[in-house]
C-alpha positions as a LaTeX table, in Angstrom:
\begin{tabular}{lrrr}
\hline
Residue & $x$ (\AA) & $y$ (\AA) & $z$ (\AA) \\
\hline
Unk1 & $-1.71$ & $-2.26$ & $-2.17$ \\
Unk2 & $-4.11$ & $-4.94$ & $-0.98$ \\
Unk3 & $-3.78$ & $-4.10$ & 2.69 \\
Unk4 & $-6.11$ & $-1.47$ & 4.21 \\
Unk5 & $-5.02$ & 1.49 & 5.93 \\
Unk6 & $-6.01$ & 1.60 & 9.53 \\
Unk7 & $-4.70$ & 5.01 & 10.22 \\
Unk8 & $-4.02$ & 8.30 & 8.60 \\
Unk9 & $-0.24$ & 7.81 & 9.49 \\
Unk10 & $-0.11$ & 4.28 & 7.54 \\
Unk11 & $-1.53$ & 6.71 & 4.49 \\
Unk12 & 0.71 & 9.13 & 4.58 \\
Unk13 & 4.12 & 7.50 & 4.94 \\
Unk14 & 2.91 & 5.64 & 1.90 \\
Unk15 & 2.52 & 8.70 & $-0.12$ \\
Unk16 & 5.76 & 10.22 & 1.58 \\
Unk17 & 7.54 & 6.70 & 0.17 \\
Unk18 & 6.45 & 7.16 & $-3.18$ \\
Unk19 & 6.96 & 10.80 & $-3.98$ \\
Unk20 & 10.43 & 10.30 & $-2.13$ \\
Unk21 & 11.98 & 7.73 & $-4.30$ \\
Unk22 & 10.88 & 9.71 & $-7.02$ \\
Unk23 & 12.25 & 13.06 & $-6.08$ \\
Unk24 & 15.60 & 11.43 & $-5.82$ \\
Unk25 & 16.07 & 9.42 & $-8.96$ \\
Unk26 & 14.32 & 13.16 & $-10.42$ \\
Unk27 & 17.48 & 14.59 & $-8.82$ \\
Unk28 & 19.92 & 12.14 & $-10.14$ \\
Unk29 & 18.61 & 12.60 & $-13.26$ \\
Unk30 & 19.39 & 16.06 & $-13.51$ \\
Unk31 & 22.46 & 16.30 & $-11.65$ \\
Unk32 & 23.51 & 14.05 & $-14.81$ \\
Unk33 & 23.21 & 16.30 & $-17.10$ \\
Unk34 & 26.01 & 18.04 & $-18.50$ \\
Unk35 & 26.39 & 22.11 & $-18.09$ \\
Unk36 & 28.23 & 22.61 & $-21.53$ \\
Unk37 & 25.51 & 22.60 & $-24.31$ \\
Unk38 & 26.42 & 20.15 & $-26.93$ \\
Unk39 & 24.81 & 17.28 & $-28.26$ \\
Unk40 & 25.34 & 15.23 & $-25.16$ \\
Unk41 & 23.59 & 17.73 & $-23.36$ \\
Unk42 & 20.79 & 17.51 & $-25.73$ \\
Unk43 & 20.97 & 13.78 & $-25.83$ \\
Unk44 & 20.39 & 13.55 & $-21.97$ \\
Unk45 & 17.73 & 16.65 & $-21.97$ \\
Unk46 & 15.86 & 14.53 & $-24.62$ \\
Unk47 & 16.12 & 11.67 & $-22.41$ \\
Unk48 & 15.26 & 13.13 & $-18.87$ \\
Unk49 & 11.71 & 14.72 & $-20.32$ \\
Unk50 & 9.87 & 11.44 & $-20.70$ \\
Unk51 & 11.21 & 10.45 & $-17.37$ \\
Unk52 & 10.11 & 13.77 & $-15.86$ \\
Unk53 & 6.46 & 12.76 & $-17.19$ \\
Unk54 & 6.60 & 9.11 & $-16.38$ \\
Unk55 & 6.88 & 10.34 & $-12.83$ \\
Unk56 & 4.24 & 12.62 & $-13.09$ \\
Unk57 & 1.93 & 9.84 & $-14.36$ \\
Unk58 & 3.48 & 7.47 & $-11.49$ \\
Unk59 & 2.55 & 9.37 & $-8.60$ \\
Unk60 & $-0.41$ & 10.91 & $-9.98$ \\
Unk61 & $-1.70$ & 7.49 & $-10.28$ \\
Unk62 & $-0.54$ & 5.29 & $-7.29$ \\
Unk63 & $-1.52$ & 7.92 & $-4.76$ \\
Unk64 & $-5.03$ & 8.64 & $-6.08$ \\
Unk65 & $-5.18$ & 4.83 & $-5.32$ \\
Unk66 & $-4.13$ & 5.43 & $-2.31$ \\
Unk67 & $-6.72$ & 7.81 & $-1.03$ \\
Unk68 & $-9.54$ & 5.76 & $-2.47$ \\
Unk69 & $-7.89$ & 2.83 & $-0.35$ \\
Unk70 & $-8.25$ & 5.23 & 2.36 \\
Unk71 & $-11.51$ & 5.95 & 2.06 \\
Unk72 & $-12.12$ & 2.21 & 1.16 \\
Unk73 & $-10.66$ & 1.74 & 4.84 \\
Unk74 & $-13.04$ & 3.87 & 6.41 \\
Unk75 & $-16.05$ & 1.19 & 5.76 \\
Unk76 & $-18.70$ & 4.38 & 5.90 \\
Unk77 & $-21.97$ & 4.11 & 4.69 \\
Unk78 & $-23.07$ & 5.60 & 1.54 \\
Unk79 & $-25.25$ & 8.15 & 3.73 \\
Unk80 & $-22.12$ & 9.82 & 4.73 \\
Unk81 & $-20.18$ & 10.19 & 1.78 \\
Unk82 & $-19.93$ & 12.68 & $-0.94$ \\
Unk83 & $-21.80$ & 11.95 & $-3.84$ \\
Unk84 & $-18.79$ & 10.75 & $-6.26$ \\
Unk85 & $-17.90$ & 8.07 & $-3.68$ \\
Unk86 & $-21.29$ & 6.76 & $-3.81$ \\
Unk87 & $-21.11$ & 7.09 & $-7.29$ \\
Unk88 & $-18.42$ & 4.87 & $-7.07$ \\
Unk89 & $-19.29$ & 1.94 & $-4.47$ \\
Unk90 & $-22.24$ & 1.63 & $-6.44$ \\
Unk91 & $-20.87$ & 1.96 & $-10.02$ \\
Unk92 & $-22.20$ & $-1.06$ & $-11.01$ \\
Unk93 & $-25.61$ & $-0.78$ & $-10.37$ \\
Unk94 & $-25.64$ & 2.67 & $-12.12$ \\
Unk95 & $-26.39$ & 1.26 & $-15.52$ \\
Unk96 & $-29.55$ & 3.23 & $-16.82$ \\
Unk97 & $-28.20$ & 4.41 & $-20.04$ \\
Unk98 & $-27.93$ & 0.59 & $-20.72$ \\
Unk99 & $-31.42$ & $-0.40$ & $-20.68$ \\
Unk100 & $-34.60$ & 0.67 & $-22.44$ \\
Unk101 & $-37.07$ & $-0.70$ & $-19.69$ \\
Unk102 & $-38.50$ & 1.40 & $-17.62$ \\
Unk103 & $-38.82$ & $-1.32$ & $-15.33$ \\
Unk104 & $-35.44$ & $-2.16$ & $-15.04$ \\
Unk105 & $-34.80$ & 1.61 & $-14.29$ \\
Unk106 & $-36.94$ & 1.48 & $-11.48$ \\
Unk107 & $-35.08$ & $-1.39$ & $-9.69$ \\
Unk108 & $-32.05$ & 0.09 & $-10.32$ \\
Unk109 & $-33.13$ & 3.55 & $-8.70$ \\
Unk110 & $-34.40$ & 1.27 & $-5.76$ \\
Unk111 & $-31.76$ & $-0.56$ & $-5.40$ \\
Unk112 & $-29.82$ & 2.72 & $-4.90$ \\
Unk113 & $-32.08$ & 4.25 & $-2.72$ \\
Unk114 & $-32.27$ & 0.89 & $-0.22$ \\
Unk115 & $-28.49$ & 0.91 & 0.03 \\
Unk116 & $-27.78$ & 4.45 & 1.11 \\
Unk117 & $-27.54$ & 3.11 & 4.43 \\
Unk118 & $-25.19$ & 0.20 & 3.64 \\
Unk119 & $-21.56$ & 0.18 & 4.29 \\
Unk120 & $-19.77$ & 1.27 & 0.77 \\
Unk121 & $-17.66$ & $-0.99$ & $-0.99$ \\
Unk122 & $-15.27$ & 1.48 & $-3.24$ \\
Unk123 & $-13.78$ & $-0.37$ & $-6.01$ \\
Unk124 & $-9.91$ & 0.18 & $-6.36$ \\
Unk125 & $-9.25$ & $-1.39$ & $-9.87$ \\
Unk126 & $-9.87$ & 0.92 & $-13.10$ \\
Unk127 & $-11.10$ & 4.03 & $-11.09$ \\
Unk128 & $-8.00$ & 5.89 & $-11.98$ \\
Unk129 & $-7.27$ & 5.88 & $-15.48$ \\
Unk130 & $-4.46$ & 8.49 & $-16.71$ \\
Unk131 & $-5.09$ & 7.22 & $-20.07$ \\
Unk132 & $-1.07$ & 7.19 & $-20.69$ \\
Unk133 & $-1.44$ & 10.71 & $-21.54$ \\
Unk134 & $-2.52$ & 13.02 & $-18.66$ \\
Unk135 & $-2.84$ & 15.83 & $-20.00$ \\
Unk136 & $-5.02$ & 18.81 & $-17.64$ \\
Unk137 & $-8.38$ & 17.97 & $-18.78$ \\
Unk138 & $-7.79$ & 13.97 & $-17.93$ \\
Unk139 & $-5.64$ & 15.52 & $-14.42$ \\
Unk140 & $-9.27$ & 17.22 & $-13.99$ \\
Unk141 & $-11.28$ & 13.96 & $-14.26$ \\
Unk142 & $-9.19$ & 12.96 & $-11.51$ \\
Unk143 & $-9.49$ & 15.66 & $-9.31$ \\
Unk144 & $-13.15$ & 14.98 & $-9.53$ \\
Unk145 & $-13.23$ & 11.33 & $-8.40$ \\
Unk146 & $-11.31$ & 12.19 & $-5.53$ \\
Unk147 & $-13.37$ & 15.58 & $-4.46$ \\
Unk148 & $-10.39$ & 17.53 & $-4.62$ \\
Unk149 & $-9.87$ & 21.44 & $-5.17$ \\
Unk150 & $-9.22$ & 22.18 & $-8.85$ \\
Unk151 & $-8.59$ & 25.61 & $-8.25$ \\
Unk152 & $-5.37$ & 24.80 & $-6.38$ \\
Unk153 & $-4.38$ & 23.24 & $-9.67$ \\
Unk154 & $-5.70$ & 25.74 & $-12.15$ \\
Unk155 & $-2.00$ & 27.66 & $-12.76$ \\
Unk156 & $-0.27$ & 24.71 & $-14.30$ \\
Unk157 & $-2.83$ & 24.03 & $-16.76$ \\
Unk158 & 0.09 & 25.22 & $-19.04$ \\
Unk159 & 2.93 & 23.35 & $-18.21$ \\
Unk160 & 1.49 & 19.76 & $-17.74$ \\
Unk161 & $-0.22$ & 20.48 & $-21.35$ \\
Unk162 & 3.27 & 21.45 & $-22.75$ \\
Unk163 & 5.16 & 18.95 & $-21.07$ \\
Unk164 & 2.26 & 16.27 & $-22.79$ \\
Unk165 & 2.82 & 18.13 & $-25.90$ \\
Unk166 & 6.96 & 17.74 & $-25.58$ \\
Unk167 & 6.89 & 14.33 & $-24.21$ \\
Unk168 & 4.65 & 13.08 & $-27.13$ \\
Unk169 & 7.10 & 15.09 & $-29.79$ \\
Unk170 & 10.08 & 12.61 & $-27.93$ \\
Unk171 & 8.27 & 9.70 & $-28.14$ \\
Unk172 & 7.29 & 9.36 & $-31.44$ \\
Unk173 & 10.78 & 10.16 & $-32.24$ \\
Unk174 & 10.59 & 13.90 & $-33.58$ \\
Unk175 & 14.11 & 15.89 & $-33.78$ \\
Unk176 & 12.93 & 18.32 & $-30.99$ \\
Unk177 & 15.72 & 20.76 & $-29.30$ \\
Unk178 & 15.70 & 21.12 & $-25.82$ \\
Unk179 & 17.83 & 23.67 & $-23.88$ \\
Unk180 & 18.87 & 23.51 & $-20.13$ \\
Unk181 & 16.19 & 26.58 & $-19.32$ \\
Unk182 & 13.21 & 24.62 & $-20.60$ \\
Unk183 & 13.97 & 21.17 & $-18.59$ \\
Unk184 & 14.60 & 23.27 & $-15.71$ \\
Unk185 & 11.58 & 25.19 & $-15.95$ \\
Unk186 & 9.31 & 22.10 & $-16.29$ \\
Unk187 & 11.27 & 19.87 & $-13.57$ \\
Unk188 & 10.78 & 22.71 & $-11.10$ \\
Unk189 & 7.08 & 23.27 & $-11.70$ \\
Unk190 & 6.50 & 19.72 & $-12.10$ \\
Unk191 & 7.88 & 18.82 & $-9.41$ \\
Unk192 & 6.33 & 21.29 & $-6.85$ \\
Unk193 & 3.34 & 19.99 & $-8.35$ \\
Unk194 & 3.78 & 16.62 & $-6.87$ \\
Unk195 & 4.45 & 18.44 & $-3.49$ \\
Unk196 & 0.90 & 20.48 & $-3.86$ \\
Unk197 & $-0.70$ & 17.02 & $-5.23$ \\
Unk198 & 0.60 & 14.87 & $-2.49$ \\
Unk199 & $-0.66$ & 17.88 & 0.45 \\
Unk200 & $-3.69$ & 17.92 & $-1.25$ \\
Unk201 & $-4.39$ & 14.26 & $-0.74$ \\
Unk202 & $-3.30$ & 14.50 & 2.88 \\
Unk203 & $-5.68$ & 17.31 & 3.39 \\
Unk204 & $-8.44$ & 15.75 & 2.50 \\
Unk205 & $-7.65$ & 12.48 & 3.93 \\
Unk206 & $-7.31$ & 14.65 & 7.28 \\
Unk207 & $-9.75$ & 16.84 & 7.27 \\
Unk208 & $-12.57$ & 14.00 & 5.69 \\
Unk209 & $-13.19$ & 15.70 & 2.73 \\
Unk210 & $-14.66$ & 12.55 & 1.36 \\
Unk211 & $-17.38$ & 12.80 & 3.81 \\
Unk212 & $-20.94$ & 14.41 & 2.75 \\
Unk213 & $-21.17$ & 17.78 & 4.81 \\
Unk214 & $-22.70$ & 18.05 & 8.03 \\
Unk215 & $-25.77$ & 20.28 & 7.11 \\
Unk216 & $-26.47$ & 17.75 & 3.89 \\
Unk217 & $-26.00$ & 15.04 & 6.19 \\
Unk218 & $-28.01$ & 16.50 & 8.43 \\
Unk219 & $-31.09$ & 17.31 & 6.03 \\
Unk220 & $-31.09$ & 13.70 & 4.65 \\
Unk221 & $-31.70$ & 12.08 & 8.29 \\
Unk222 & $-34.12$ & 14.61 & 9.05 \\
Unk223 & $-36.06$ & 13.74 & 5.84 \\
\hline
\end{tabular}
């Protein structure tokens, strides 16, 4: 992921890539399952729900790098981007909780203010943490960085919670029953979640989302 994206087109097919490969070993998985409920049934139900999440994590996380890289790629200046991106390309100046001197706070707020009008410099490393638990309030943090709409998300505020909740229960090695309705429930809505995620990212990356509006923009030159 070290090359940068020179058009929308080289952004896309990589998210396209991703979620693909994923969809079909999703599909293998439960096309493996057997139809009579038994214990083998339950074995491989156990089995496919920490997959099912794993993916969820996966993509979450690799595209979200993606669409910072994209941004990244646009080399815009901090004038013209929304506020978390700034927020971002300047992260490590931001450090005024860390120091008592009111000094030092002023060079750090001029510092910021000299640079609006440099090119930003969006960091790709550590921006994206999923905390190996994403869960809807750590989905949320995400959304945030990246500017996205957390409406769109808001209905499945249940099932990525429950599916943390289940997936946890697994892992730690808890006797949990699973029957065929409840993987099928959470596979479908998880994985039409990955569709909405992955549009999501492509609409914004299309229609510049990550740029600061026109009328802000505006305002700010004018001033």
């Amino acid at each position: 992921m070290t090359k940068f994206y020179s058009t929308y087109d080289e952004f896309s097919n990589d998210l396209y890539a991703d979620l693909s490969w994923r969809k079909y070993e999703l599909s293998i998985l439960k096309n493996s399952i057997p139809t009579s409920s038994n214990k083998k049934q339950q074995a491989f139900l156990r089995m496919a729900i920490p997959i099912l999440y794993a993916h969820w994590e996966g993509f979450v996380n690799i595209s979200s790098v993606y669409y910072l890289k994209y941004v990244k790629s646009k080399r815009l200046k901090h004038i013209e981007l929304q506020e978390q991106f700034i927020a971002l390309s300047l992260r490590n100046k931001l450090t005024l909780n860390e120091t008592k001197s009111i000094e030092k706070q002023t060079q750090i707020v001029k510092y910021i203010l000299n640079n609006f009008n440099e090119r930003s410099n969006i960091p790709l490393r550590n921006i994206i943490n999923t905390k190996s638990n994403l869960n809807f309030k750590v989905f949320n943090e995400i959304i945030f960085i990246l500017g996205l709409d957390k409406d769109v998300f808001k209905n499945y505020e249940s099932i990525i919670d429950d599916l943390i909740t289940l997936r946890n229960f697994i892992a730690h090695g808890e006797d949990k029953i699973i029957d065929m309705q409840t993987f099928e429930r959470f596979y479908d809505d998880i994985v039409n979640l990955l569709d909405i995620y992955k549009s999501q990212l492509e609409t914004a990356a299309s229609n510049e989302n990550y740029k600061k509006q026109h009328t802000t923009l505006a305002k700010a030159n004018a001033g």
